[in-house]
N, C-alpha and C positions, 0 to 999 in steps of 0.2 A: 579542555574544550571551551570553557566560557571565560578563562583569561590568557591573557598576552602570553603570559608565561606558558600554559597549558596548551593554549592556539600552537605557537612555534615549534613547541617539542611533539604535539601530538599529530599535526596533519601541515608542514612543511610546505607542500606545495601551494599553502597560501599565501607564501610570499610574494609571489608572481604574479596570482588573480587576483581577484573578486570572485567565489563565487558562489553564484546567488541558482543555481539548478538540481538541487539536491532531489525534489521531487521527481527528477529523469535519474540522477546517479548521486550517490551519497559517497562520500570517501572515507575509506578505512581507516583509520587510528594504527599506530605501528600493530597493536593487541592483534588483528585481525591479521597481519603480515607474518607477526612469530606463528599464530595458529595453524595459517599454511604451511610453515617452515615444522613445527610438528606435525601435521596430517602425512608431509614427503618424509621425514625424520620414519614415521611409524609406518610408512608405507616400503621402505628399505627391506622392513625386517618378514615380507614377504604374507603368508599365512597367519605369521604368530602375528605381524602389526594388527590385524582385527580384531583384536582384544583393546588394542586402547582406543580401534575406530568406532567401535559399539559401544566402550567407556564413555568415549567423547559424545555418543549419537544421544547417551541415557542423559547427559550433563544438558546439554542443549536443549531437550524434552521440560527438563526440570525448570531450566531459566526462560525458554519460551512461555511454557504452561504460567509460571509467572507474570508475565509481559502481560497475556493477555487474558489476563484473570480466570485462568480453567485451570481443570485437575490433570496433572501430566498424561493420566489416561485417556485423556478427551483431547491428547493433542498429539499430533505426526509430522512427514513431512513430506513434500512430494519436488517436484522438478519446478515450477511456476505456475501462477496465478491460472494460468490459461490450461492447465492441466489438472487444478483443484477445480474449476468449476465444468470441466466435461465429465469427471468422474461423479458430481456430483450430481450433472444429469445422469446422468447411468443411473445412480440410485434411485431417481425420483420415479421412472418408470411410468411416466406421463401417460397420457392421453389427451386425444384432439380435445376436450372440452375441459380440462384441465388449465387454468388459468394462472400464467407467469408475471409477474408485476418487476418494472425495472424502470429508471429513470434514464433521461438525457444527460445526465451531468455523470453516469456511468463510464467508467472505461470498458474498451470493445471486450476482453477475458469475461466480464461479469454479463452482457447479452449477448453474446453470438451467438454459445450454447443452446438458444431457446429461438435462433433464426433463421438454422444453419437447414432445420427440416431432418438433421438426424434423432430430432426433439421430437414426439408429438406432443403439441399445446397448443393455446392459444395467448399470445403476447399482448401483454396490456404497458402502455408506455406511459408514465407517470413523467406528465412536465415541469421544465420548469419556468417560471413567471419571474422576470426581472432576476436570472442569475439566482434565482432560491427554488428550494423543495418545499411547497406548502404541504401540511398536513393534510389541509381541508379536498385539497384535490387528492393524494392519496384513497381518502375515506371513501369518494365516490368510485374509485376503481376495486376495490375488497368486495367481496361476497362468499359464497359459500362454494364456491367453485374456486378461490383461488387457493393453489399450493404451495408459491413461493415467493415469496418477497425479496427481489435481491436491491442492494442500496449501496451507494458507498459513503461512508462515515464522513470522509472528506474528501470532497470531489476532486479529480486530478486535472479537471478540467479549468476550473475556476477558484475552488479552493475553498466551496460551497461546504458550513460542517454542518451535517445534516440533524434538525433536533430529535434527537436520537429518541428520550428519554417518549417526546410526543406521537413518535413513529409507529417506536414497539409495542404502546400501548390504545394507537387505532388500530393495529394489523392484529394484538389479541384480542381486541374489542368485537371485532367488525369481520375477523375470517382466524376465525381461534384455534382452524385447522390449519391452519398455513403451516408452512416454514420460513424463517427468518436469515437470510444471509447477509452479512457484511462484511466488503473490502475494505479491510483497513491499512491499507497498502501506503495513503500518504497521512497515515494518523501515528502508527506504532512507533513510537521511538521521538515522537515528536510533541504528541497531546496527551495530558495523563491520565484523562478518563475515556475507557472505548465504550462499550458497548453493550453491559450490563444486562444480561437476559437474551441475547441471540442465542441460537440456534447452531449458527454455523461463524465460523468468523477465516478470514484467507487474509493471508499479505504475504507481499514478498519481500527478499530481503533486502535487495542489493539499494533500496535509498534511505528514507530517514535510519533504518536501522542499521547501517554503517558497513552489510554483509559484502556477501560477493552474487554475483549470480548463479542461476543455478538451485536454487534455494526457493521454499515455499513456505510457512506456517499454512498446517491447518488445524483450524477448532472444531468439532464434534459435539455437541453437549451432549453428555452421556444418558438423558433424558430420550433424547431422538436416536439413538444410534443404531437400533434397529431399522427406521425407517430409512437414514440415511449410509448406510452400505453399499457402497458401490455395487456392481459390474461390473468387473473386470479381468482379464488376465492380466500374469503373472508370477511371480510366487515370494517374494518378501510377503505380503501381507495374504501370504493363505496360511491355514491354521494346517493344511497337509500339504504342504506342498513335495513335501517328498516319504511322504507314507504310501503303503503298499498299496492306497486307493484312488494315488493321484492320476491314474491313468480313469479312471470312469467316473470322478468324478472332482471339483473344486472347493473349496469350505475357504469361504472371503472371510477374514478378520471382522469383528463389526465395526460400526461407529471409525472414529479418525484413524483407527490403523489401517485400517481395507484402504486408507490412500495412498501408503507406500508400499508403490506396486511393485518396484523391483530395487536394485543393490542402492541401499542412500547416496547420492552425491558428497561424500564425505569431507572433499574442501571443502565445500560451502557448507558443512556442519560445523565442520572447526571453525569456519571464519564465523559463524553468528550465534555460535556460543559466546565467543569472545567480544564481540561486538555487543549481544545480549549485558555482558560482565561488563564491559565500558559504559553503556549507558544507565546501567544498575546505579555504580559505581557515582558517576556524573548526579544521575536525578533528571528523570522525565521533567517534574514538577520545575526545576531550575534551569533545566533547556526551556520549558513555557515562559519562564516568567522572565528569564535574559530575552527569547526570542520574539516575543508576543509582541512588545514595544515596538521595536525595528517592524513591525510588518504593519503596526498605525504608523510610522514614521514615514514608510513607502509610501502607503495609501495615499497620504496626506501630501505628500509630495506630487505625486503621479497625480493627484486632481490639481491641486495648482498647477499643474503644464497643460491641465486640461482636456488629459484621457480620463475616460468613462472605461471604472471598472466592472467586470462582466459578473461581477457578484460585489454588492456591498461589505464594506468594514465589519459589519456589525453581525454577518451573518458569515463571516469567513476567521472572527478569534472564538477560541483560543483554535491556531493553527497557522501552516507556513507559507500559504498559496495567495500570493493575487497575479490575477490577469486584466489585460486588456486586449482588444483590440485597435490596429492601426492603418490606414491607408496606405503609408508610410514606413507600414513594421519592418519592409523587408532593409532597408535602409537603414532604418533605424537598428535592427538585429546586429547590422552589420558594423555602425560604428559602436557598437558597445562591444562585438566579438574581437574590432580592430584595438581597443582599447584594454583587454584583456578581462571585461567585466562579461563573464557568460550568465546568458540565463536560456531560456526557451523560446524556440521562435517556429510557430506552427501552423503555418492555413490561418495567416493574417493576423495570426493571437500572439502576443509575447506575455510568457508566466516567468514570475518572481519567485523563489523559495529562500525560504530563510531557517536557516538550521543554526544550533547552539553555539558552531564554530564561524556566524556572522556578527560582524558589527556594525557601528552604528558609522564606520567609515566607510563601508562596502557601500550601506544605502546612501550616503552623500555622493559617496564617488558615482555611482550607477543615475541620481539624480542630477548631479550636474554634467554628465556626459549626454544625457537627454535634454538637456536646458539647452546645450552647446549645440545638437545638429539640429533642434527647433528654431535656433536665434538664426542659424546659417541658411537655413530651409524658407527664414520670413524675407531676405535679403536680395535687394532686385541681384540680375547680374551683374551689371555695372561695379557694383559693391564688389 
């Protein structure tokens, strides 16, 4: 992944691109290609293959639980981001003066939950000032009324890393009953410290972590796990589901199992096992430290052309996101899509990602392809 040699034999189709989108789709290493190729191998053998799917489900458990620093018991798995945080409204069992705490720099999975009115709360929306999460405004939203904090580590939006370390410790200062969630959806697999005392922790697979879709991490801390117990049918995660009292009554798993609610999606267990074992393998720490550069290089670039990023340098390392917005972007999107350099183009934002299998030729090429339709774009027509 982090050399020539490794780039061309592990992810091929980057002969062809650039590309710099990893935060919308990450691309798999062959590892994750054979893993689907046993998941169908073990799926042949009809019944008896779910012996090596639940092998594979316990291996997965073990290399996630690692990933994101929990006890394999305080870690499951469920279908996507957007399906861990409505179970885990179920569990919270809210009330209208029950207070929700969420940011702007959030993706839509982490508040809808809390605005949809299948919630009873009330939503308390923590801003952000010049592309960052202050603390200090945080502070003034907590009180004794609130129950949950949800954040995300690093924002999909702009690429915002949230100080984590100042967050956790005004939300147990200031509302010590809360709970603590964090999406670490564009951090895992990417940044090599998360999130240290949360509560609750969610991501999905299919980007920095190399997975497929389909796929969720979820963390529990086994501390909370009574409180955080879903509500749910099903029956993978009932402790009776087929005992003589399942008919009058349901007994939910506690804590992070009660969130796989029914049969695992078992590709996407194979694929991010194996993806988990690629990135082990690689090194979080030396994906940061190839990738981190390349994403001041961009920065630095993108203000000499004289876009204004939508969160500063200094509040977006270590991690793989910058954005801008542009009058222009739609155009602009477009000759860098025609050029074969993808990245993200959304309601006027184009976002950058840079993962371990980027180099420092990708950010040239994607800078002077931007230098190129600015020079053409300043030029009368006559020219």
């Amino acid at each position: 992944m982090l050399t020539a040699e490794s780039r061309h034999r592990d992810f091929p189709t980057l002969a062809q691109q650039t590309y710099l989108n990893t935060a919308a789709e990450g691309l798999p290493p062959p590892a994750v290609l054979r893993a689907v190729a046993d998941y169908l191998r073990d799926k042949q053998d009809g019944m008896r293959g779910r012996d090596a799917h639940f092998s594979r489900l316990e291996a997965c458990r073990l290399a996630a639980a690692a990933a994101v620093g929990m006890q394999p018991t305080e870690v499951a798995f469920c279908s996507c981001s957007s399906e861990a945080y409505n179970l885990l409204a179920s569990a919270l069992n809210l009330t209208a003066t029950d207070e929700v705490v969420f940011s702007d720099l959030d993706f839509p999975a982490g508040v809808t939950p809390w605005l949809t009115g299948s919630t009873a709360c009330t939503p308390r929306l923590w801003q952000a000032r010049s592309g960052r999460l202050e603390v200090a405004a945080l502070e003034r939203l907590l009180s004794a009324k609130t129950r949950l904090v949800q954040v995300s580590l690093i924002s999909f939006w702009n690429g915002h890393h949230l100080a984590w370390d100042a967050t956790r410790d005004a939300v147990r200062r200031l509302a010590p009953q809360a709970l603590l969630a964090v999406d670490v959806t564009q951090a895992l697999g990417r940044v090599p410290r998360l999130c240290p005392g949360a509560d609750v922790i969610i991501s999905s697979t299919h980007k920095w972590l190399l997975g497929l879709h389909g796929g969720c991490i979820v963390g529990i801390r086994d501390g909370v796990a009574d409180q955080l117990t879903p509500r749910a049918g099903g029956w993978h995660h009932l402790e009776n589901a087929f005992a003589t009292d399942r008919f009058t009554r349901a007994v939910v798993c506690r804590g992070a199992a009660g969130y796989a609610v029914g049969m695992p999606n078992f590709p996407a267990i194979y694929g991010l096992e194996a993806a988990l074992g690629y990135l082990r393998e690689t090194g979080v720490e030396a994906i940061a430290k190839h990738a981190d550069p390349l994403v001041a290089r961009a920065a630095a670039g993108l203000e000499d052309l004289g876009f204004d990023l939508l969160c500063p340098l200094e509040a977006v390392l270590p991690g793989g996101i910058i954005a801008f917005q542009h009058p222009d972007s739609h155009n602009l999107a477009d000759v860098l899509d025609r050029a074969a350099i993808h990245v993200m183009h959304h309601a006027g934002r184009i976002r950058i990602a840079v993962h371990g299998y980027n180099t420092q030729d990708d950010i040239d090429r994607m800078l002077e392809a931007m230098r190129g339709h600015q020079d053409r774009a300043l030029r009368s027509p006559e020219d």
